[in-house]
N, C-alpha and C positions, 0 to 999 in steps of 0.2 A: 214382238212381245217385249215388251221391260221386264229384265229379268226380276227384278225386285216383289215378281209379282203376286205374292202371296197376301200382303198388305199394302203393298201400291195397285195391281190389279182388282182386290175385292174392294178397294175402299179410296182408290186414287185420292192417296191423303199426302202423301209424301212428297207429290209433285204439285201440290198446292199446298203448302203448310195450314193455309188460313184454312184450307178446306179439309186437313189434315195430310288363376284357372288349374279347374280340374278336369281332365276330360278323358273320358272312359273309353279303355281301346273296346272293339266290339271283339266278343270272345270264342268266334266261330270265324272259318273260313268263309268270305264273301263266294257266296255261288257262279257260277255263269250263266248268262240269260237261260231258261228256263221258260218250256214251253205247256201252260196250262190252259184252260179250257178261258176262252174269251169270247164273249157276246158283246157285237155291238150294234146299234140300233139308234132311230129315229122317229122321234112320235109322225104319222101323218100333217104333213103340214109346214115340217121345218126348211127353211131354207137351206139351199144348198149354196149359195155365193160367198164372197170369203166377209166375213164377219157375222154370218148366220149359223142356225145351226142348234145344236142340242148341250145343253149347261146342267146334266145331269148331278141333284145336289149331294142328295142319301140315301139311304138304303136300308131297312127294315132288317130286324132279323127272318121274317117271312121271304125276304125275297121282293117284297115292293117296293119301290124305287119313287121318288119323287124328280121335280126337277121343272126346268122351262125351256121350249126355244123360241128363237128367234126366224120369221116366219119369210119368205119371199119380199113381203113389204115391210118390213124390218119392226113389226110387230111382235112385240113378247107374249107367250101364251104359257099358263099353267099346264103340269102333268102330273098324273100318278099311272104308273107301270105296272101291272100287276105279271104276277107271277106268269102266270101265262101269258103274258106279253100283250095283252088288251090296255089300250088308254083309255083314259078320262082327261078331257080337254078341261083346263080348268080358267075362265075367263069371267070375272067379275062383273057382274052386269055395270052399264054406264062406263067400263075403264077405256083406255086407250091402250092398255097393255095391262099381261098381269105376272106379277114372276111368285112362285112357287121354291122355298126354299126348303121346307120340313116339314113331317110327318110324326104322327105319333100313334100307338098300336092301337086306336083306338078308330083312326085314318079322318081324325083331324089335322089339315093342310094348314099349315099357316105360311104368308108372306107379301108383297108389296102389291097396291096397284097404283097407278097414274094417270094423270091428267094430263089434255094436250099443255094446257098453263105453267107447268112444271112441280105441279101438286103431287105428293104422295101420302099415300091412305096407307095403314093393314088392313089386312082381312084374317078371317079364319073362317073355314069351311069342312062343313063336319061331313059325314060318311054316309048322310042324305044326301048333300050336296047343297046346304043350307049357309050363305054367307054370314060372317057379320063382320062388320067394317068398323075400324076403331083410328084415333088419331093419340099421339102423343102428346101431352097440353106442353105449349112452346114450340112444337116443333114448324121448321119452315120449309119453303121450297128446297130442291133439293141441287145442289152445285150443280155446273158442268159437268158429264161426264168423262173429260179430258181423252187420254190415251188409247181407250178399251170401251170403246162405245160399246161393243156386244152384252159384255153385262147390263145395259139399260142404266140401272140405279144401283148403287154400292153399300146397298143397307141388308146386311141379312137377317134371318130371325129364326128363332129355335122353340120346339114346341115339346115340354114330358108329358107323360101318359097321365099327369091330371088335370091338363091343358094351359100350365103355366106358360106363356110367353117371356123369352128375354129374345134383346135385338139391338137396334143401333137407331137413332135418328139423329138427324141437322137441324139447330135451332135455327130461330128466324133472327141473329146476329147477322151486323155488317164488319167484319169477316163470317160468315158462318162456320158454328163448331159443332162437330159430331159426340154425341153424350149415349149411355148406356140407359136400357131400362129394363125393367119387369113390368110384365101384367100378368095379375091374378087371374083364374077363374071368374072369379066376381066381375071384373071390369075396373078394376083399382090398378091405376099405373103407376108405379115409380119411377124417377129419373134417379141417377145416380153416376158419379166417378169419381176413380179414384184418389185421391190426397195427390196436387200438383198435377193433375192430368190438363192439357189443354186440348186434346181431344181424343175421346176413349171408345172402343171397339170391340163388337163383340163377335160372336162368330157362329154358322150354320148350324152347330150340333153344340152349341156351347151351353147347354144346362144339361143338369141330369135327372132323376130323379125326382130326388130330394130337393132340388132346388138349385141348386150350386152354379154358379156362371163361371164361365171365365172367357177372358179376353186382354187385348192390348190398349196400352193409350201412351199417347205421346206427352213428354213434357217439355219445358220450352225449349230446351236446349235442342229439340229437335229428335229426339233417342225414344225411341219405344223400348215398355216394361211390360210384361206380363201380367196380369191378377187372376186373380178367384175371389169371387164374394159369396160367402155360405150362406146358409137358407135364412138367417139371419139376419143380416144383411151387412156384416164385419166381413172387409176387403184387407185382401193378403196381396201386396205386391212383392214381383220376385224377378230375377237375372239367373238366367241359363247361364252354367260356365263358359267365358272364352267370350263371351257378347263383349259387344265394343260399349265405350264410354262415353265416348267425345264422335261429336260426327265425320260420317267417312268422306273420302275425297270429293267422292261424285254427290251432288246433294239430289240427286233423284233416284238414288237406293237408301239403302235403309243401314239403321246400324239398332243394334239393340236386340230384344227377345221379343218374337212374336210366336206364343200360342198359338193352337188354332181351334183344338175341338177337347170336351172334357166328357171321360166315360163315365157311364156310373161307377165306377173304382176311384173315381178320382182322381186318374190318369188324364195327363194333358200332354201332346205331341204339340212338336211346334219345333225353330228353328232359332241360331240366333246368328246373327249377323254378326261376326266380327269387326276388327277395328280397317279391318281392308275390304268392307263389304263381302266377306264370303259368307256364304250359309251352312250350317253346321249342324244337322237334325240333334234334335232330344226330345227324351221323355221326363215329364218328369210325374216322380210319384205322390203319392196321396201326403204322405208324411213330410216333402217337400225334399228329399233326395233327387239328383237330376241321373241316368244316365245318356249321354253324349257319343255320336256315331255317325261318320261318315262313308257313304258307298263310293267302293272304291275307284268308278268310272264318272263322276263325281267332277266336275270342272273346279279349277283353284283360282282363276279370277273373278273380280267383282262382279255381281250378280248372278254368278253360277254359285255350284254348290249343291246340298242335301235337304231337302225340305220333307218332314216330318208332317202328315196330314192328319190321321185318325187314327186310334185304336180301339180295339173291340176289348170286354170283357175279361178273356183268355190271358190281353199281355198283345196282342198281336196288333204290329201299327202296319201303317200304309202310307206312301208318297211317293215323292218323286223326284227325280233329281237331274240336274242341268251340267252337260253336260261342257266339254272345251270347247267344242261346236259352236253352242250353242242352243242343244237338243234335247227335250223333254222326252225321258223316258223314268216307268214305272218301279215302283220295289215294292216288297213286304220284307218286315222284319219281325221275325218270331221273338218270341217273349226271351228266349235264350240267346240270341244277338245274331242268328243268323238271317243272313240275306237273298231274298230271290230277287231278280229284276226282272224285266219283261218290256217288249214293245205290244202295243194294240197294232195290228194287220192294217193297214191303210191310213197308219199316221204319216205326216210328211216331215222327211229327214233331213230337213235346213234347218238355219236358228230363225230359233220362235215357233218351230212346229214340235211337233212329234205327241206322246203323252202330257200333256198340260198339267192334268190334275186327276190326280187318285184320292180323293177326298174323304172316304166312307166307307169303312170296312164292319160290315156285320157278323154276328156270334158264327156264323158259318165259313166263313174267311173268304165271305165276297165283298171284293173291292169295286166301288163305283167311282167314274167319274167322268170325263172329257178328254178327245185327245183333237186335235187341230189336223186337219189334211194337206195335200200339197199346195190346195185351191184355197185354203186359209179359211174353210170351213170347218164347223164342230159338229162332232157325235159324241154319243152316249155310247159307255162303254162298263161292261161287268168282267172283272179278272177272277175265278174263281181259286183262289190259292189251295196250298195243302195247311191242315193242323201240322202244330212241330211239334212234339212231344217232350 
């Protein structure tokens, strides 16, 4: 795995360009691992060989879980997980794969399908199980998948409860570049990025509400920035404390602030690369305060480090962090700066395995995400944490 992979793995941008301080001690004792209730799981159907497997995305305050995997013939297929642990295969008529990224309580699906030709569509499928399929005007085939074929295609997309769309696509440029959008309700898409982006990213849970997006985009100098663009559509770009300026040694990690997910509070978690490629979780607030926190087991060379995934509501984030190793393992961190860690049971313990990704933490302080096995396959995984008070 490239440790870089928060934004080189969801969007291998960094390993093709063309294709794209203040810091806050944390104010509580780092815990030690900590053993809470963990469920993991596999829709019917996923492969088990190593780059196959369950890419479980988010997770409902109910407890519903969205997600895709990748099948014995290396086919991607939709999912929604219901509480009671029953799926729904979700498979776009005519695709050749279909990834499923987000959900909304409403149990409108939205996210990619593809063509053998290198074509990709959205879709949204509502809770009949009713497709509609939409394209972004401009948009083109979609790059190589480079490093992390198991993702399929490195577009994600986000969907609120009044079935607003924002997401990512690739124009049909020679370089091709990756641009941000909205779709309405109605069927009215916007393109948009930010002042000096040369290609901008958005992310899984990246709307709220109201509307509000946020995400990363790079500018030339090669450095990713953060934004939020209000319901509005006026973009705020911004720099985590301690993120690096000028690019780092290795030029297939990352230097800069990468976001990743935006609560309705207005809270966005995310990491920022320093000037020696290490990663450095933060949150930052509504009001545009950051704070800054690393878990103490916590690797200090380039592409290790602290990566900040999602927060709920409460204050309560979720991620994961890399280890000296090389080793992906879990945390939460309460709204008060305390830390739990955790391993998922059957994750495998070399670099490039372990916990991958804790992505989605819902108002219940269940954490979803993926963890890699020794066979270098993926499951789907629920951490259920404690409230901190």
């Amino acid at each position: 795995m490239n440790p870089a992979r928060n934004f080189s793995m969801k969007f291998s941008l960094r390993s093709a360009q063309a294709v794209i301080g203040l810091v806050i001690a944390v104010a509580w004792p780092q815990l030690a691992m900590a053993e809470h209730q963990i469920t993991t799981f596999d829709p019917p159907g996923a492969g088990t060989a190593a780059g196959q497997g369950t890419f479980a995305q988010m997770n409902l305050n109910s407890g519903v879980v969205v997600g895709y995997f990748i099948d014995a013939n290396g086919v991607a297929h939709g999912f929604i997980r219901s509480v009671q642990a029953k799926y729904t295969i979700i498979d776009v008529p005519g695709a050749t794969g279909t990834q499923a990224y987000g959900i909304n309580d409403e149990g409108t699906v939205v996210g990619w399908w593809f063509e053998p030709n290198g074509v990709y569509h959205g879709y949204l499928r509502d809770h009949h199980g009713n497709f509609t399929t939409f394209d972004v005007p401009g948009a083109g085939p979609a790059p190589p998948q480079g490093f992390f074929p198991a993702v399929i295609v490195p577009l994600p997309q986000a969907i609120n409860n009044s079935g607003t769309v924002s997401g990512t696509y690739v124009d049909g440029n020679n370089p091709p570049m990756f641009h941000c959008f909205v779709r309405t309700p109605d069927g009215n898409i916007t393109s948009f990025d930010p002042p000096g982006s040369v290609n901008t990213l958005g992310d899984t849970e990246g709307i709220t509400r109201a509307g509000a997006i946020a995400g990363g985009y790079f500018t030339a100098d090669g450095i990713i920035h953060g934004f939020v663009r209000d319901p509005e559509g006026a973009i705020t770009s911004f720099d985590a404390p301690g993120a690096g300026t000028i690019p780092g040694p290795n030029p297939n990690l990352l230097t800069g602030t990468a976001p990743n997910t935006i609560s309705d509070a207005g809270v966005m978690p995310g990491e920022a690369y320093d000037k020696n490629q290490v990663q450095h979780g933060f949150v930052r607030n509504s009001d545009g305060t950051f704070v800054t926190f690393d878990v103490t087991d916590a690797g200090t060379s380039p592409g290790q480090g602290t990566y900040a995934e999602g927060t709920n509501l409460s204050g309560t984030s979720a991620g994961n962090y890399i280890d000296a190793n090389g080793v992906a393992h879990g945390f939460v961190r309460s709204r008060h700066g305390r830390i739990t860690t955790y391993d998922v049971p059957g994750a495998g313990t070399s670099s490039g395995q372990g916990t991958i990704y804790a992505y989605s933490i819902n108002s219940e302080g269940a954490v979803v995400g993926w963890y890699v096995d020794a066979n270098g396959a993926y499951h789907g995984y629920i951490y259920q944490s404690e409230d901190d008070d």
